[in-house]
RODO-2510 file (C-alpha; in nm, 4 decimals, decimal comma):
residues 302
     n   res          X          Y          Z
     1     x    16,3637     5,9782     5,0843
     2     x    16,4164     5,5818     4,9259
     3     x    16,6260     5,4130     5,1811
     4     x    16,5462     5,0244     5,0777
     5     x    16,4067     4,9172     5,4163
     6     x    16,4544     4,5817     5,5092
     7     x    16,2324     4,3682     5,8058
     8     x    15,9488     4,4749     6,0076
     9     x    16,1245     4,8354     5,9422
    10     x    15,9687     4,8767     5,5899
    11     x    15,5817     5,0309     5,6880
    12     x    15,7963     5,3427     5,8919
    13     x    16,0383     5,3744     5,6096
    14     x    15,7100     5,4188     5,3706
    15     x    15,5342     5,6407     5,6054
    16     x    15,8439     5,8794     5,6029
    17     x    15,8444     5,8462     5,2284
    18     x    15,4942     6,0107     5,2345
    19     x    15,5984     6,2341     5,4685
    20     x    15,8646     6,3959     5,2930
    21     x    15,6910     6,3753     4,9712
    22     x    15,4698     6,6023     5,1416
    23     x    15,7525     6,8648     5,2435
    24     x    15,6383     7,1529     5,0794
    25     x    17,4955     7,5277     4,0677
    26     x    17,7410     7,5400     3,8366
    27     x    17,9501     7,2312     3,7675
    28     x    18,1229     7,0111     4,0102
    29     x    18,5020     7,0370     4,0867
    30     x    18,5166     7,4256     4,1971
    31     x    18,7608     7,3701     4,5307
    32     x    18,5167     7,1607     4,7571
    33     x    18,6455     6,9149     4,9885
    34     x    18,7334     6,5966     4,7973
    35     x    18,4128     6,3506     4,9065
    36     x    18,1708     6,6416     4,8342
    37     x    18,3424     6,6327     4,5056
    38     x    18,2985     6,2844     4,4645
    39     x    17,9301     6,3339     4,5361
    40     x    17,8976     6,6146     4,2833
    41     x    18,0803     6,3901     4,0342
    42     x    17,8202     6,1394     4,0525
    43     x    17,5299     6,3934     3,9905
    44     x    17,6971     6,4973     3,7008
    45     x    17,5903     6,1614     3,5614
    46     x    17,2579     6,1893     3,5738
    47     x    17,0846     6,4768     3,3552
    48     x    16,9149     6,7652     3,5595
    49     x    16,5262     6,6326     3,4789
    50     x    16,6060     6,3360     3,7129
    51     x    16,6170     6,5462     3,9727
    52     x    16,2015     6,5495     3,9728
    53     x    16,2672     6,1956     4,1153
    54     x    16,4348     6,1159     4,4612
    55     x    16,7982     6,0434     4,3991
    56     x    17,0832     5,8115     4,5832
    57     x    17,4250     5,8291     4,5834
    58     x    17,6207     5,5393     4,7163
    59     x    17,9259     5,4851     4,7982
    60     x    17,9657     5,1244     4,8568
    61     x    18,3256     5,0709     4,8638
    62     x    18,3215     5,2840     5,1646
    63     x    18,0449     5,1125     5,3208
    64     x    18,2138     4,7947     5,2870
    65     x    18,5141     4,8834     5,4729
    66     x    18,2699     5,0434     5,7308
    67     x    18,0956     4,7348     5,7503
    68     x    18,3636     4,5335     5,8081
    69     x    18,3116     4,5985     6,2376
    70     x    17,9204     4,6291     6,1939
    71     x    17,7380     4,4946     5,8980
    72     x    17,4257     4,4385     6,0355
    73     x    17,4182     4,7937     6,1878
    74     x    17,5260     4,9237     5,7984
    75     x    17,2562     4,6852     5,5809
    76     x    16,9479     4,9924     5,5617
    77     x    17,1708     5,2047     5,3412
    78     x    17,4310     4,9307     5,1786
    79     x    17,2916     4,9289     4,8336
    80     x    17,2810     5,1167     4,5335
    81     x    16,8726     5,1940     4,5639
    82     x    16,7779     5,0123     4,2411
    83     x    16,5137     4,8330     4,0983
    84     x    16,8042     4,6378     3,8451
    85     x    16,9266     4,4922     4,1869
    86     x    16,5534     4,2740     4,2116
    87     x    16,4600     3,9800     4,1145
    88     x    16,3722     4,1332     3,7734
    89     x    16,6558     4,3000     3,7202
    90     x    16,9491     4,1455     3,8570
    91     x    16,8651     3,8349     3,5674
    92     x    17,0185     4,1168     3,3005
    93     x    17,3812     4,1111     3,4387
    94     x    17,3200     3,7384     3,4768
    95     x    17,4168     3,4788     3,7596
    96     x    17,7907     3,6049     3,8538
    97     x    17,6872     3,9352     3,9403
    98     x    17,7193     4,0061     4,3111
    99     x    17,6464     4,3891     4,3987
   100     x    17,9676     4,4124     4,5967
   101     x    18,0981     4,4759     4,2090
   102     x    17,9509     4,7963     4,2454
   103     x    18,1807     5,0656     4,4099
   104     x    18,0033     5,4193     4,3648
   105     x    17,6283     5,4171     4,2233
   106     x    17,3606     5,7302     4,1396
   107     x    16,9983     5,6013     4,1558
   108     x    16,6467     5,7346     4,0894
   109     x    16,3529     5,4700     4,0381
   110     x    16,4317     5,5041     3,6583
   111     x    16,7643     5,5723     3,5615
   112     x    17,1604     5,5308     3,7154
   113     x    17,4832     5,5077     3,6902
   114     x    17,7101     5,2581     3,8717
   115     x    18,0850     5,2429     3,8851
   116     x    18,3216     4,9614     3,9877
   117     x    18,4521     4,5846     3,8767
   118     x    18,2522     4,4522     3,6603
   119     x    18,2593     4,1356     3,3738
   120     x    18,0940     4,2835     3,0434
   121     x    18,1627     4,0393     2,8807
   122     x    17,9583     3,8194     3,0285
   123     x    17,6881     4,0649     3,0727
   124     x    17,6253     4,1713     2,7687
   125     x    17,5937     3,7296     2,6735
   126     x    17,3199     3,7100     2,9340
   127     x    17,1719     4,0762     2,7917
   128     x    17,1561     3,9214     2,4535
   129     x    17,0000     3,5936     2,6118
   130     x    16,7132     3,8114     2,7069
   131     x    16,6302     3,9792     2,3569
   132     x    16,8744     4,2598     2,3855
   133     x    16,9758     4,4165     2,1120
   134     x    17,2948     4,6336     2,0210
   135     x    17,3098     5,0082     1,8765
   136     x    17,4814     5,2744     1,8212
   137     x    17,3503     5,6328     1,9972
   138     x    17,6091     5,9365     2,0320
   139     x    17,8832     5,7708     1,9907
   140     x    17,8226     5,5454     2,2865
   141     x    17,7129     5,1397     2,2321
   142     x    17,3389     5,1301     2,3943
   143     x    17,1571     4,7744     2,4377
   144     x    16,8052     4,7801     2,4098
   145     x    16,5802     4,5469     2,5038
   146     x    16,3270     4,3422     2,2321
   147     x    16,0040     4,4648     2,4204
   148     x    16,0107     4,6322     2,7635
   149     x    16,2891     4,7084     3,0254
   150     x    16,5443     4,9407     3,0937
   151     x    16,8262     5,0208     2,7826
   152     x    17,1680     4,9943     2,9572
   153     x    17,5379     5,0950     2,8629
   154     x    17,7863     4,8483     2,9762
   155     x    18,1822     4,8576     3,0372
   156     x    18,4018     4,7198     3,2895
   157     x    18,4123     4,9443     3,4525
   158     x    18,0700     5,1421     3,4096
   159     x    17,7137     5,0424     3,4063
   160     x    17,4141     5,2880     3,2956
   161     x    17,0838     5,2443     3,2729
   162     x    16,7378     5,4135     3,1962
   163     x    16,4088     5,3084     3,2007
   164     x    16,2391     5,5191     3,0231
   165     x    16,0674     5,5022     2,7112
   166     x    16,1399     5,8135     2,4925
   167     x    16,5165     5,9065     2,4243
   168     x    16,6132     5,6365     2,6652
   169     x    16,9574     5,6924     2,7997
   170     x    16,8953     6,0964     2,7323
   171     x    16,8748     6,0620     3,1471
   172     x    17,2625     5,9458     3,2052
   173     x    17,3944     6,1275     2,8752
   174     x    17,3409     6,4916     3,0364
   175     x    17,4683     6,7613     2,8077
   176     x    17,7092     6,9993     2,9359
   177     x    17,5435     7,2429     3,2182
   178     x    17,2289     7,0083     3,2256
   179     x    17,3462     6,7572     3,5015
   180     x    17,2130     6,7617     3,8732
   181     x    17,5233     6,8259     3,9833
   182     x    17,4563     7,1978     3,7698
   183     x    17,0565     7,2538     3,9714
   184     x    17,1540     7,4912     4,2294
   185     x    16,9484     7,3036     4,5201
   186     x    17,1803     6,9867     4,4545
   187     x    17,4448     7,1546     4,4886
   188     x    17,3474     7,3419     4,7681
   189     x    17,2566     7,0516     4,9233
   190     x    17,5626     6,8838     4,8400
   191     x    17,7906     7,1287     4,9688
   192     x    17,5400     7,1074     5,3285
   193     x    17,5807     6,7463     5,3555
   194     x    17,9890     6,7662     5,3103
   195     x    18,1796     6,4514     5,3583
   196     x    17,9099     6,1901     5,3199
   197     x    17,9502     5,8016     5,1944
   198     x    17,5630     5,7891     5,1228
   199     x    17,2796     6,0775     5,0622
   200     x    16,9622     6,0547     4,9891
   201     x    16,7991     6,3763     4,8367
   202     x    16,4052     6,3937     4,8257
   203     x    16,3106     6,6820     4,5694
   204     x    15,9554     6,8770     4,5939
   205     x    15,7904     7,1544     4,3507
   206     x    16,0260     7,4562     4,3033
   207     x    15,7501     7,6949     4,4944
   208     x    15,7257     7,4615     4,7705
   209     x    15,8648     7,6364     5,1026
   210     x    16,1491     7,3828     5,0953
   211     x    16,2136     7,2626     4,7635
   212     x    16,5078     6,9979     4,8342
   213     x    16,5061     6,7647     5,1354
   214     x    16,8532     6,5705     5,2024
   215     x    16,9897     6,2843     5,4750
   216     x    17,3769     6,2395     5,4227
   217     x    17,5577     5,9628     5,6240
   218     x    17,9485     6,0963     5,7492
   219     x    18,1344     5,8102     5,9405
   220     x    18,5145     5,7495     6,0741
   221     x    18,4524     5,4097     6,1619
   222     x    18,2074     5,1674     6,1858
   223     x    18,0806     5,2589     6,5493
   224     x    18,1108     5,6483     6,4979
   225     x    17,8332     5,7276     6,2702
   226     x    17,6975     6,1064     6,2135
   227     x    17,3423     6,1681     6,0362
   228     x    17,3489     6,5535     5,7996
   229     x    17,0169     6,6557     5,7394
   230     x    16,9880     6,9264     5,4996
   231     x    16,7023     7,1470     5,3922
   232     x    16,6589     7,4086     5,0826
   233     x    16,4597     7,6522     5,1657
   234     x    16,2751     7,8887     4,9859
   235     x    16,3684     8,1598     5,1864
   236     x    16,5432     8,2952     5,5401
   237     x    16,2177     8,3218     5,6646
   238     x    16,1343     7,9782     5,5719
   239     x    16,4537     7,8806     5,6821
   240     x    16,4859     8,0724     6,0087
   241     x    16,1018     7,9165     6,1225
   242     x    16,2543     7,5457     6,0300
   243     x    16,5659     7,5711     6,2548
   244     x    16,3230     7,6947     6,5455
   245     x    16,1192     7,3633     6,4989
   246     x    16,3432     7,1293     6,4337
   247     x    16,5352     7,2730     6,7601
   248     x    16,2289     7,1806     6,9290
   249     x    16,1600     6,8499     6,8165
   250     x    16,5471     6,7588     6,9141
   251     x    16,4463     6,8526     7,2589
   252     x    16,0943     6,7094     7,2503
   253     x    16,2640     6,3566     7,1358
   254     x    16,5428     6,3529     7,4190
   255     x    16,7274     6,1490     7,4490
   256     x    16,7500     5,9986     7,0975
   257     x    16,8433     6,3136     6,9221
   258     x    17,1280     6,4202     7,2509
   259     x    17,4150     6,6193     7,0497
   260     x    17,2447     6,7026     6,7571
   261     x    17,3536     7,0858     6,6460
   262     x    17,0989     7,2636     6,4277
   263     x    17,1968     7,5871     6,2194
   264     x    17,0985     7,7602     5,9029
   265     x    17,2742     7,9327     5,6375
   266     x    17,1244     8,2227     5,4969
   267     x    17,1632     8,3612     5,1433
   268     x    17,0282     8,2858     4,8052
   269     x    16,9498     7,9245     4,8354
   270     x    16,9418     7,9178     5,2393
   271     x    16,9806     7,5972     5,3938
   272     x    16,8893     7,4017     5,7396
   273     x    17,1795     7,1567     5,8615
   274     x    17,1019     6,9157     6,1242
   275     x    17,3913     6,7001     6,2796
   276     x    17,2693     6,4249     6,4348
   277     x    17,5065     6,1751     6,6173
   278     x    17,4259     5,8479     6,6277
   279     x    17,5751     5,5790     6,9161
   280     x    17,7005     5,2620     6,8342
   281     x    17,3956     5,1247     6,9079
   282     x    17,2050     5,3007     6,6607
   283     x    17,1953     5,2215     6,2990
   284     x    17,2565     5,4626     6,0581
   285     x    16,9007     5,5728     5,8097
   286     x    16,7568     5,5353     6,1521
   287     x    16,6280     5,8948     6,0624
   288     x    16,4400     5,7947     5,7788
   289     x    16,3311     5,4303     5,9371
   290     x    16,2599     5,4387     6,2595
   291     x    16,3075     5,8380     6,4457
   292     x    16,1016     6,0215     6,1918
   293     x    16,0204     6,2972     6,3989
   294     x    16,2440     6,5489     6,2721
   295     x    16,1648     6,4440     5,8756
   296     x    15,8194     6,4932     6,0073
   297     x    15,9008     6,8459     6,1540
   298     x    16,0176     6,9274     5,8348
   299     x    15,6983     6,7646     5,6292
   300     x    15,4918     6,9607     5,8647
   301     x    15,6662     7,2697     5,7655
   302     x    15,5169     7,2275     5,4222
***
C-alpha cells in the first residue's frame, strides 16, 4: 500500500508497506455504480502487467472539494502517488505546473496516467529543454528523453508516462482485454471497494492466500469519512479464517475501530470487506499510517 506519507508519519507508513508486501474481470462499464465505473475506467489505462506493482487511483477533483472544510485532515492521500510529482520530475512539465491541474490520476512507481487541465504547449517547450525528443509510436506522439527518464504522452487534457526501458509506453497503451481493469482480482476488488474517491491496491503472488490487498476512501463530506478495506482471497476458507481475525482485531483495538462492519463474499474470487468509519477527528489513510493493526491482521494471515 503507497500512501505518500508526509511528517513524523512516514516510518509507520513504511512499516505497513512491508507489512502488506508480506500478505501472502472482463472490461469496465458492465452496469456498476457510476464511481466504481470511474475507477475501472482508470485501470483500463494501465496494461494488466502493472498490476505486479502497487497501484493508485486518485481522484483529486473530488478531494479538492472535500478538502475545501478539512485540508489538513485530507493531505496523506491528496496526490496522484508519483515520482513525476518530485523534485526530479515535476522540472519535465516545467515551472507553471501546479498538481491541482490534475483531476483523476492511475499510478504505479513506473508508469500512469493523469487526466485534467493541463498547458501542453508549454510542456512539451520545457520537455524539449531537457533533451526530449519527439516520435511517432502507434499512432500516438511519444517524447522520449536523450538519456534516462520516463517517455511521456502529452495533451491537454491527458498526461502518460512510463518509465521503463523496453517498449516504453507498452504499460499505458494496453491492448484490448489486457488492462487491469480486465485481471479479475482488480475488478473484484474494485467492485468491493464501491464508491471510492481514492484506492490503493497492494498486489502479492497469485498463490499467495490473498493475492490482492485494497484500502478505498468513500466520503459525503469533508468530516464524514468511511475507510473500505478489501481482501482477495484465495479461497472461502482463506476468506472465512480472515473475517474471524480481522473481527477480532476490531475488538482488540476498541475504541478506534467502533462501527466498523466486517463481512465476506464467497464465490470464485471471494472477498473480505471491512468498513471502517472514521470521526472527524481522524484523518483518512489513517489505516495505512498510523492504525495498522488490521493491515497487520491481514499480513499475518499470509
Amino acid at each position: 500500500m503507497r500512501i505518500t506519507p508526509r511528517g513524523p508519519v512516514a516510518g509507520a507508513a513504511a512499516l505497513a508497506t512491508v507489512l502488506l508486501a508480506a500478505v501472502t474481470g472482463c472490461s469496465s462499464g458492465s452496469g456498476d455504480d457510476d464511481r466504481t465505473s470511474t475507477l475501472l475506467t482508470g485501470l483500463g489505462t494501465l496494461a494488466r502487467d502493472s498490476g505486479t506493482k502497487q497501484v493508485t487511483f486518485l481522484d483529486a477533483a473530488a478531494v479538492r472539494k472535500l478538502s475545501k472544510g478539512g485540508s489538513r485532515r485530507f493531505s496523506s492521500i491528496a496526490e496522484p502517488a508519483s515520482s513525476l510529482l518530485g523534485p526530479d520530475g515535476s522540472r519535465l512539465f516545467g515551472q507553471s505546473f501546479d498538481v491541482s491541474q490534475v483531476d483523476r490520476a492511475v499510478d504505479t512507481s513506473e508508469v500512469g496516467h493523469w487526466e485534467g487541465s493541463f498547458d501542453a504547449s508549454a510542456i512539451t517547450k520545457s520537455l524539449t529543454s531537457n533533451g526530449y525528443t519527439q516520435s511517432e509510436k502507434d499512432g500516438r506522439k511519444v517524447w522520449t528523453p536523450g538519456d534516462t527518464g520516463p517517455s511521456l504522452q502529452v495533451s491537454d487534457a491527458e498526461i502518460s508516462y512510463s518509465g521503463r526501458d523496453s517498449e516504453p509506453m507498452s504499460a499505458v497503451m494496453p491492448e484490448k482485454g489486457s488492462s487491469l481493469a480486465d485481471d479479475k482480482r482488480f475488478r473484484r476488488a474494485a467492485e468491493c471497494l464501491g464508491d471510492v474517491y481514492r484506492a490503493d491496491f497492494n498486489p502479492a503472488g497469485s498463490s499467495a492466500p490473498v493475492p490482492l490487498a485494497a484500502l478505498g476512501q468513500q466520503a459525503s463530506s469533508a468530516a464524514e469519512n468511511t475507510e473500505v478495506l478489501c481482501f482477495v482471497a484465495r479461497d472461502d476458507a482463506t476468506a472465512q479464517d480472515l473475517e474471524r481475525k480481522l473481527r477480532a482485531a476490531v475488538d482488540a483495538g476498541a475504541p478506534k475501530f467502533d462501527g466498523t462492519k466486517v463481512t465476506v463474499e464467497k464465490g470464485d474470487q471471494p472477498v473480505v470487506r471491512a468498513e471502517v468509519p472514521d470521526t472527524a477527528e481522524q484523518r483518512p489513510g489513517r489505516l495505512i499510517i498510523s492504525d495498522v493493526e488490521l493491515w497487520m491482521t491481514a499480513a499475518k494471515d499470509g
